[in-house]
Backbone as JSON, one array per atom type, in Angstrom:
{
  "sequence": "XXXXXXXXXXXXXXXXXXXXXXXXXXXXXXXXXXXXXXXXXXXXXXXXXXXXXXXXXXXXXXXXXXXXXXXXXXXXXXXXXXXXXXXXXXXXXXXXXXXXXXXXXXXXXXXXXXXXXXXXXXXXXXXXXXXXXXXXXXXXXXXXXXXXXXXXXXXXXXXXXXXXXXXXXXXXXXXXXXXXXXXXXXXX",
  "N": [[0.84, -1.18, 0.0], [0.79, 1.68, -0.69], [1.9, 5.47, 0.76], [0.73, 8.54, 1.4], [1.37, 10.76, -1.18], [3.21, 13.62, -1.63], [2.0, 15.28, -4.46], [-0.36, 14.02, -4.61], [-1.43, 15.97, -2.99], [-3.13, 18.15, -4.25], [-5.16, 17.7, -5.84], [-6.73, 16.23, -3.4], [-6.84, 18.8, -1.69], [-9.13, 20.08, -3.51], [-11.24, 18.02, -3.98], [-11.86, 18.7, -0.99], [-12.91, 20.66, -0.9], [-15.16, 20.39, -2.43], [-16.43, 18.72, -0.76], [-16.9, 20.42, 1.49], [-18.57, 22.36, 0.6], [-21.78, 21.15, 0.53], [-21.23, 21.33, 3.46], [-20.67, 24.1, 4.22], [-23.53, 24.98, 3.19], [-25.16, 23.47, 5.26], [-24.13, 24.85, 7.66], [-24.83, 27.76, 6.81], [-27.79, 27.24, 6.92], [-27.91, 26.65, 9.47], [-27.53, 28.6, 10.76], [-25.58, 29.7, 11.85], [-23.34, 31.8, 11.45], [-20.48, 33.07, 12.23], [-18.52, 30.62, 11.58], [-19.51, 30.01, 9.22], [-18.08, 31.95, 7.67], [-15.48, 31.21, 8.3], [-14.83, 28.85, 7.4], [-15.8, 29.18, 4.74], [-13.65, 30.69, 4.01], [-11.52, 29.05, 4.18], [-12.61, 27.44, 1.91], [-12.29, 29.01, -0.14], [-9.02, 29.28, 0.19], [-8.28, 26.85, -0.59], [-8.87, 26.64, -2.96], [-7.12, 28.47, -4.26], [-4.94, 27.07, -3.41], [-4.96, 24.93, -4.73], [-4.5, 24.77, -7.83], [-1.96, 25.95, -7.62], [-0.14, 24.44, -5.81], [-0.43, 22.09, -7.48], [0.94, 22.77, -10.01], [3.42, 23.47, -9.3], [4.06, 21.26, -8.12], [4.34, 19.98, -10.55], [2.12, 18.05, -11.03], [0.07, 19.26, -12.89], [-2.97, 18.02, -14.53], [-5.68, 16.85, -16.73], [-7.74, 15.52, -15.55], [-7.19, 16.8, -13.06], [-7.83, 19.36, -13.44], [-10.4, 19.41, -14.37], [-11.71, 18.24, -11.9], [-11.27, 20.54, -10.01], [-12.36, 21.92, -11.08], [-15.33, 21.32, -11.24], [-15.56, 21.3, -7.93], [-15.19, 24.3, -7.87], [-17.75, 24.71, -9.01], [-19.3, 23.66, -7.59], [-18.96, 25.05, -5.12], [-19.77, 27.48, -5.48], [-22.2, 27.03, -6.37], [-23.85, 27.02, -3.49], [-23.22, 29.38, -2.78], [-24.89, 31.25, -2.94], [-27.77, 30.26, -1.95], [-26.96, 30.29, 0.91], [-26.2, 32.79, 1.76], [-28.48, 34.3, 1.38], [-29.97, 32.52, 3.38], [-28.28, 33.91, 5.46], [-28.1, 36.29, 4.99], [-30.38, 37.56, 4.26], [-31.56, 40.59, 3.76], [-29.52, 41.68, 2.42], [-29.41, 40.0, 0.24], [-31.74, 40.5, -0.95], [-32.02, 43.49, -1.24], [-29.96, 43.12, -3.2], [-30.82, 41.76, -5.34], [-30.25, 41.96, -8.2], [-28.0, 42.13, -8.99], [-26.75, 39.89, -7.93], [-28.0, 38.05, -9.83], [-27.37, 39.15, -12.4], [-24.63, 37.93, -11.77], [-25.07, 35.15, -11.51], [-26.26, 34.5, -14.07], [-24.31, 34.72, -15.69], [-22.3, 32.93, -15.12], [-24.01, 30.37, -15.64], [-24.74, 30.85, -18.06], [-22.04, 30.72, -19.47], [-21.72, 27.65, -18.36], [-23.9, 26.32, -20.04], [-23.31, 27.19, -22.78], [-21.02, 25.92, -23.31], [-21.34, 23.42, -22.61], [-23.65, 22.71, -24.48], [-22.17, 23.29, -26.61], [-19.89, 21.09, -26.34], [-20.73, 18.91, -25.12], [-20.19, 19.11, -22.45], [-18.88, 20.35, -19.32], [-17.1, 23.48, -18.84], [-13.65, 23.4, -18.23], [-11.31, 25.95, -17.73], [-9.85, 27.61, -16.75], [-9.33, 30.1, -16.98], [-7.67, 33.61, -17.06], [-8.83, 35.76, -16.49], [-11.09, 34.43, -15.44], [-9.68, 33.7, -13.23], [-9.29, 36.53, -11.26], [-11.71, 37.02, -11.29], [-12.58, 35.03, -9.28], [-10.57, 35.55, -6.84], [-11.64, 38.61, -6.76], [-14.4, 37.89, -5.87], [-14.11, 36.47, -3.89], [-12.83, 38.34, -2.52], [-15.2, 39.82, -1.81], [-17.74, 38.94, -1.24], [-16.7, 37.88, 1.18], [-15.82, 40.49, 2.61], [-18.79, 41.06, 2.4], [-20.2, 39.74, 4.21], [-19.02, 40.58, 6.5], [-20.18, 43.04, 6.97], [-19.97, 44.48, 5.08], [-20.78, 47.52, 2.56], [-22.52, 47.46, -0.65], [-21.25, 48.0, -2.41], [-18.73, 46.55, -3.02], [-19.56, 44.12, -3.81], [-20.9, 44.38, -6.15], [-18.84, 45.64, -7.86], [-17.22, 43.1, -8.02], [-19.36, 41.53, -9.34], [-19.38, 42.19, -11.78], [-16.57, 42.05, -12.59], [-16.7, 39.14, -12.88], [-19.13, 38.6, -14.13], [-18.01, 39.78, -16.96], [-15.57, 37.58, -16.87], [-17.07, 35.37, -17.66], [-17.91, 36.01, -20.07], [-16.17, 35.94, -21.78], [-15.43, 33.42, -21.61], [-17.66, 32.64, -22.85], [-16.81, 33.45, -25.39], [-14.71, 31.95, -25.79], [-15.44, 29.28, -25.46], [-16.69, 29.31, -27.96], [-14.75, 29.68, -29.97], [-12.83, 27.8, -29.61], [-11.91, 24.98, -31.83], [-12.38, 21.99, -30.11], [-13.1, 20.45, -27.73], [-11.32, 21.7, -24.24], [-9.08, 22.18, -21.66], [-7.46, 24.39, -19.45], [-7.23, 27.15, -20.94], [-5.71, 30.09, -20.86], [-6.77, 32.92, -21.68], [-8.99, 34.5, -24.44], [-6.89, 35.2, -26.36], [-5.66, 33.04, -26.26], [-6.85, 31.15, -27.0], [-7.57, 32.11, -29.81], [-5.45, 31.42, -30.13], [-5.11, 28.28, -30.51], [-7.06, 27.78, -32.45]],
  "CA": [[0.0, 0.0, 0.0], [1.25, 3.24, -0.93], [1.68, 6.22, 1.42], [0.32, 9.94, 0.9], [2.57, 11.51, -1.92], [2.6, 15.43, -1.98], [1.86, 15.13, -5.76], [-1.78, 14.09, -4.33], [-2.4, 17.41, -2.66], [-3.59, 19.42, -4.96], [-6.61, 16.92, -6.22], [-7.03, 16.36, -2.3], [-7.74, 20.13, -1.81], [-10.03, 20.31, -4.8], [-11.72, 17.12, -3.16], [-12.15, 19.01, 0.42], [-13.47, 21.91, -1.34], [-16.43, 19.44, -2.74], [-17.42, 18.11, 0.68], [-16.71, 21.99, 2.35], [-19.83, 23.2, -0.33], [-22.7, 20.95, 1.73], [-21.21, 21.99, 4.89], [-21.18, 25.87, 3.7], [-25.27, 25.21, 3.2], [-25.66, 23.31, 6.73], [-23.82, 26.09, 8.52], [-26.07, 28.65, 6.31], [-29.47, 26.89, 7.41], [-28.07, 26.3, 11.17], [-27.22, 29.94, 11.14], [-24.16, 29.84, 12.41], [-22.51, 32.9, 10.07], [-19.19, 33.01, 12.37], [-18.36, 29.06, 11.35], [-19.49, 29.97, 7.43], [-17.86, 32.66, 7.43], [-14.04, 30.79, 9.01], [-15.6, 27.64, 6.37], [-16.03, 29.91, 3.13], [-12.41, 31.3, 4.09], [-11.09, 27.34, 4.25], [-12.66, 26.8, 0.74], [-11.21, 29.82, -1.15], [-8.26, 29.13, 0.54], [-7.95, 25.86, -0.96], [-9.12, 27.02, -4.62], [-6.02, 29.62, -4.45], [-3.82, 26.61, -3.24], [-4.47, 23.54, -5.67], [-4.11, 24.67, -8.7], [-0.76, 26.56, -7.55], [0.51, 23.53, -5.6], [-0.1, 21.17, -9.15], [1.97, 23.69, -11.22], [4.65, 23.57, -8.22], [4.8, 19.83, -8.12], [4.35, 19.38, -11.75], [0.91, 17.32, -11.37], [-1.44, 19.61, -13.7], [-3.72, 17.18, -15.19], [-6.89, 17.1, -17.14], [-8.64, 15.22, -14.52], [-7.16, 17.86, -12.27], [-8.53, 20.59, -14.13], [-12.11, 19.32, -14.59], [-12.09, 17.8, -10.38], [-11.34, 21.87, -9.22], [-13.91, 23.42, -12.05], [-16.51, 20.44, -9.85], [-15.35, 21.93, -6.9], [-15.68, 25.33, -8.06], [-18.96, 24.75, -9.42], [-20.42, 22.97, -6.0], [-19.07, 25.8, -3.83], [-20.55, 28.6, -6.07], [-23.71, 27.15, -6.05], [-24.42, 26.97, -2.36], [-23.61, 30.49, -1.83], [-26.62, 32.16, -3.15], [-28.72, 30.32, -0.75], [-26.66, 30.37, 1.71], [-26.11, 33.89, 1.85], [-30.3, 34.15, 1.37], [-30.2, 32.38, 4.74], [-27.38, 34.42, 6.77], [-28.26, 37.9, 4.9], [-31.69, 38.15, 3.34], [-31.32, 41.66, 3.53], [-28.98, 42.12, 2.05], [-29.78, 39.78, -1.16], [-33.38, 41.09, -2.0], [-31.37, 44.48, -1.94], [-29.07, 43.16, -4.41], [-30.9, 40.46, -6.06], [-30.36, 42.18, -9.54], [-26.29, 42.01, -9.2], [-26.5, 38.64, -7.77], [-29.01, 37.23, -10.92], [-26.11, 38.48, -13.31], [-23.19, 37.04, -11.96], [-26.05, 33.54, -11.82], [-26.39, 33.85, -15.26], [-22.97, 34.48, -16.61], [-21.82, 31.4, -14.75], [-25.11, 29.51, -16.13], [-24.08, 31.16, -19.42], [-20.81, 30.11, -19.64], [-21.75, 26.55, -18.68], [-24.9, 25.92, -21.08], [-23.25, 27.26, -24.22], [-19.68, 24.77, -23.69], [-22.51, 21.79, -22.51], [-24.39, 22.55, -25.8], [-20.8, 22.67, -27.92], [-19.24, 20.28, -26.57], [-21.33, 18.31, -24.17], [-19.48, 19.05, -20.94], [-18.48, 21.75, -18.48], [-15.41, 24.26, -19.58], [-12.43, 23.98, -17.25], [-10.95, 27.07, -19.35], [-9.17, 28.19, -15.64], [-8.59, 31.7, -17.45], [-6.83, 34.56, -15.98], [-10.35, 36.73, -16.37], [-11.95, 33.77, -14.19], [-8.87, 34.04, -11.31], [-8.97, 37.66, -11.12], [-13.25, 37.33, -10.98], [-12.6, 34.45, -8.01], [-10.17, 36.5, -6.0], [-12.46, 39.59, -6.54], [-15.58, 37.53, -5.98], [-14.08, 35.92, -2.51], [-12.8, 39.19, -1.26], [-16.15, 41.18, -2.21], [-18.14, 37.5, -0.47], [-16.07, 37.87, 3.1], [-16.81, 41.85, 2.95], [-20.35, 40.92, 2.7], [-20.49, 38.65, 5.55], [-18.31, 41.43, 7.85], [-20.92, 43.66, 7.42], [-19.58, 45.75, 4.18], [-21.89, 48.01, 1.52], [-22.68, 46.58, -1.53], [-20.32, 48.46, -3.94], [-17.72, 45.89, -3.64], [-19.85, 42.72, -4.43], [-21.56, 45.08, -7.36], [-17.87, 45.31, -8.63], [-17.18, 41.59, -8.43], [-20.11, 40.65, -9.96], [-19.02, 43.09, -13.35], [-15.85, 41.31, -13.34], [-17.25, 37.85, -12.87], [-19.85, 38.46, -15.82], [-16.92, 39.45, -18.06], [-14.55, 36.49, -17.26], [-17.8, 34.28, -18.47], [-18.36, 36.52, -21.46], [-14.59, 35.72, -22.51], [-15.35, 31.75, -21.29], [-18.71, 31.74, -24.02], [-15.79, 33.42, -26.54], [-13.01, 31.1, -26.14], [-16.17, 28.44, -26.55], [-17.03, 30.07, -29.86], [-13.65, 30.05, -31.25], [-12.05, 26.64, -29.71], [-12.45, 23.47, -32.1], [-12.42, 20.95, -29.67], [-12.87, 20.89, -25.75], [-9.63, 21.77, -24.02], [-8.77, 22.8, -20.36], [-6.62, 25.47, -19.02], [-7.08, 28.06, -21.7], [-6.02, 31.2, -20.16], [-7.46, 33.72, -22.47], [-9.4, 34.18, -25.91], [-6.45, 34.89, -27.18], [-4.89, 32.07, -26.45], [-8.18, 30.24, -28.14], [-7.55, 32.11, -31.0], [-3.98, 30.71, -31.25], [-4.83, 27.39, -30.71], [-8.04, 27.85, -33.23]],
  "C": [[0.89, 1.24, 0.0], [0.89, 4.44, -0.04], [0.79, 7.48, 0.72], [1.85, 9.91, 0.15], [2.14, 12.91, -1.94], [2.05, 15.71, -3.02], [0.29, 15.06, -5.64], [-2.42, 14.99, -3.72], [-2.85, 18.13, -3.18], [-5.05, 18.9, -5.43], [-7.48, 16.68, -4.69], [-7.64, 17.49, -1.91], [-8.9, 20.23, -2.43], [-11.27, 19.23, -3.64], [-12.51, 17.79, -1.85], [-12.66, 20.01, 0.4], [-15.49, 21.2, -1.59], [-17.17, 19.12, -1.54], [-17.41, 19.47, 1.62], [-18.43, 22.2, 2.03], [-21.36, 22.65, 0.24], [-22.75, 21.36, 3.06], [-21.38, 23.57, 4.96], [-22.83, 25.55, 3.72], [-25.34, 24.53, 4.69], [-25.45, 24.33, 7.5], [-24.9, 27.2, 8.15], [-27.46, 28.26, 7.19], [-28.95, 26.3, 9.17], [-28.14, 27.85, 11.63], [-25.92, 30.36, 11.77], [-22.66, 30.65, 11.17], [-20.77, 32.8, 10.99], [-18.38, 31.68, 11.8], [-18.42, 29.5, 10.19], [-18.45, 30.53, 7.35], [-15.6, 31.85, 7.21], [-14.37, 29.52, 7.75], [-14.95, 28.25, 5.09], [-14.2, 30.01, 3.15], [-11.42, 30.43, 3.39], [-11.23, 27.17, 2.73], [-12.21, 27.68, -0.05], [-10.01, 29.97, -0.92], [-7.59, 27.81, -0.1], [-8.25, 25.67, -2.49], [-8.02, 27.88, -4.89], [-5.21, 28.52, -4.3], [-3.54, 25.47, -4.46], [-4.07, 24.05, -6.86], [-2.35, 25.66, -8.59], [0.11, 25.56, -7.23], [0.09, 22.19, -7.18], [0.52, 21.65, -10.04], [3.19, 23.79, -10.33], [4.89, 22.43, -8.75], [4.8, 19.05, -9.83], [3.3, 18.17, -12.16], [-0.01, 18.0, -12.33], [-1.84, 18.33, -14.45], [-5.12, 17.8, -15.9], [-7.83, 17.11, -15.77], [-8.7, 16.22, -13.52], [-7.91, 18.78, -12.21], [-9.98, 20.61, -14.1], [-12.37, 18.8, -12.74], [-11.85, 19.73, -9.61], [-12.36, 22.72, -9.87], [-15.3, 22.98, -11.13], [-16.57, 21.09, -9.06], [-15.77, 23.43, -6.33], [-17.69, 25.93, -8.04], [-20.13, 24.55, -7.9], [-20.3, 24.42, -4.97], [-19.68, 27.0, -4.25], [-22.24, 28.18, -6.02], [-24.56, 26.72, -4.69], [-24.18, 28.1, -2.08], [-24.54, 31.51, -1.65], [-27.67, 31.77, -2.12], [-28.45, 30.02, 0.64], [-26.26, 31.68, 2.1], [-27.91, 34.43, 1.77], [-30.08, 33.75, 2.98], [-29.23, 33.19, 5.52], [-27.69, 36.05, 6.36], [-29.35, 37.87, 3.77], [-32.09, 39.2, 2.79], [-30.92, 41.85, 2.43], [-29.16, 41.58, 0.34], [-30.77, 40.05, -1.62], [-32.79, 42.56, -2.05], [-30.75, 44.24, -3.31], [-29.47, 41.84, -5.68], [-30.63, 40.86, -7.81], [-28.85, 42.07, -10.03], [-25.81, 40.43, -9.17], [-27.21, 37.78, -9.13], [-27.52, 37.5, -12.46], [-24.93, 38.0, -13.18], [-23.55, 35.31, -12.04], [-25.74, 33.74, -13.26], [-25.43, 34.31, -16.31], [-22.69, 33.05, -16.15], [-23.01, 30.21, -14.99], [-24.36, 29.73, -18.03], [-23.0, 30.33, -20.15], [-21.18, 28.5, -19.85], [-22.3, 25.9, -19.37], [-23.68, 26.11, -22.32], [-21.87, 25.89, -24.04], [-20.3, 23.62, -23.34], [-22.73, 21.68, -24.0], [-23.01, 22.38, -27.08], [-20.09, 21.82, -27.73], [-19.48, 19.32, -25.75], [-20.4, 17.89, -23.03], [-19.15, 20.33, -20.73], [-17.35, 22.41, -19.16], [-15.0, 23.93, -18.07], [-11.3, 24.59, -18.14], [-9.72, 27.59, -18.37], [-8.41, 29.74, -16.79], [-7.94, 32.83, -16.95], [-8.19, 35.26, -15.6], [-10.8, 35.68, -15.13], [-11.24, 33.57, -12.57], [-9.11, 35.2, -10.95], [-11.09, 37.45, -10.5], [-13.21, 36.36, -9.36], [-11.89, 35.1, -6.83], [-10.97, 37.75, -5.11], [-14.11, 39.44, -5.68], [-15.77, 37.18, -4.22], [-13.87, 37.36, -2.18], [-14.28, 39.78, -1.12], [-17.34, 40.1, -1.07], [-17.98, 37.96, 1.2], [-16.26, 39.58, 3.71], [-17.89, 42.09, 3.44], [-20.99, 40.64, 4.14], [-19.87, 39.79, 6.93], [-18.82, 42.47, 7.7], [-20.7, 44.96, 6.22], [-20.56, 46.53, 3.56], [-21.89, 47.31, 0.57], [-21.52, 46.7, -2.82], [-19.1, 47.34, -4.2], [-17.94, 44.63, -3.97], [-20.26, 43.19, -5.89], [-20.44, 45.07, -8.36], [-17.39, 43.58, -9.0], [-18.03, 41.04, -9.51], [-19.62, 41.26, -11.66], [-17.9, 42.51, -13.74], [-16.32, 39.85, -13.86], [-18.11, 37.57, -14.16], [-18.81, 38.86, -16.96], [-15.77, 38.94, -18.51], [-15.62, 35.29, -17.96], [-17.84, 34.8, -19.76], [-17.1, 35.78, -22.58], [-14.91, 33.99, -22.35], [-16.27, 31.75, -23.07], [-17.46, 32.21, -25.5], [-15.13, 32.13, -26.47], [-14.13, 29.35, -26.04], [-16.41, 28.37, -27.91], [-16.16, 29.33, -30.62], [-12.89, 28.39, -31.27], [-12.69, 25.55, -30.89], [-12.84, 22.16, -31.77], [-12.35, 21.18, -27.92], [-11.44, 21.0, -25.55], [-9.72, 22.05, -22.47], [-7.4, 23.75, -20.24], [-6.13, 26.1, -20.54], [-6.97, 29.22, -21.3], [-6.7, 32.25, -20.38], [-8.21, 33.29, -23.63], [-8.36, 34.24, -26.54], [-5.35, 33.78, -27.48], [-5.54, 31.23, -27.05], [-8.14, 30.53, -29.49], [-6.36, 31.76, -31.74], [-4.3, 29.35, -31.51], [-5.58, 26.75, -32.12], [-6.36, 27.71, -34.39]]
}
């Protein structure tokens, strides 16, 4: 039997991110916002680390690539109603910011389903810069901030998907870790 290899941390993370994204909604519906809040921290903490530690140790993979977009995907879609349960307020204020950063990231994933029947893991620079922006603007929220800096997130966030349904458009064939369009339009 084979020990832990470091080489397996980075799919491990990704992994602990997946089972985080149910516990993010229990904490939500127990109410317990200090716990989400130390939680949420944990799982964008571990979306900043894997794909840095698999380009360290020289693991990037496909599988890699498509097990952290999963990951991604699970923990993004518990925070809408988990943020509904810890700040109601605050989302029927903003439900018109929160509906387009929903349906860029619906966007994005329908049109690369419908071209190429499966999810994009595109990991673009536009979509790090929107997750960075998206967590700090997220943990603001929760510590009691105004809205202007989720209102900015969400503007980047809808125009790292806009660039995802491009670099669908233009690719010929599914691919992962496309950083830009114009790196879609080299490989095009």
């Amino acid at each position: 039997m084979s020990g832990f290899d470091r080489s397996d941390l980075p799919n491990g993370l990704s992994i602990l991110r997946l089972i985080l994204a149910p516990v993010l909604l229990g904490l939500a519906l127990a109410g317990l916002a200090q716990a989400f809040l130390v939680t949420l921290i944990v799982a964008f903490a571990t979306d900043a680390a894997d794909g840095y530690l698999a380009r360290r140790f020289g693991t990037v993979s496909e599988r890699g690539a498509k097990l952290d977009s999963r990951a991604d995907l699970a923990t993004w879609c518990v925070l809408a109603p988990s943020f509904w349960l810890l700040r109601p307020d605050f989302v029927e204020a903003e439900i018109a910011w929160i509906g387009l950063a929903a349906a860029g990231l619906v966007a994005g994933g329908v049109v690369a389903f419908i071209r190429f029947g499966r999810m994009p893991s595109y990991h673009t620079y536009g979509a790090k810069l929107a997750a960075i922006v998206l967590a700090g603007a997220l943990v603001a929220v929760l510590l009691g901030a105004p809205a202007w800096p989720l209102q900015f997130a969400t503007v980047v966030a809808f125009l790292s998907q806009l660039e995802e349904v491009a670099i669908t458009a233009i690719l010929p064939a599914p691919r992962t870790d496309v950083p830009s369009v114009w790196h879609a339009a080299r490989l095009r």
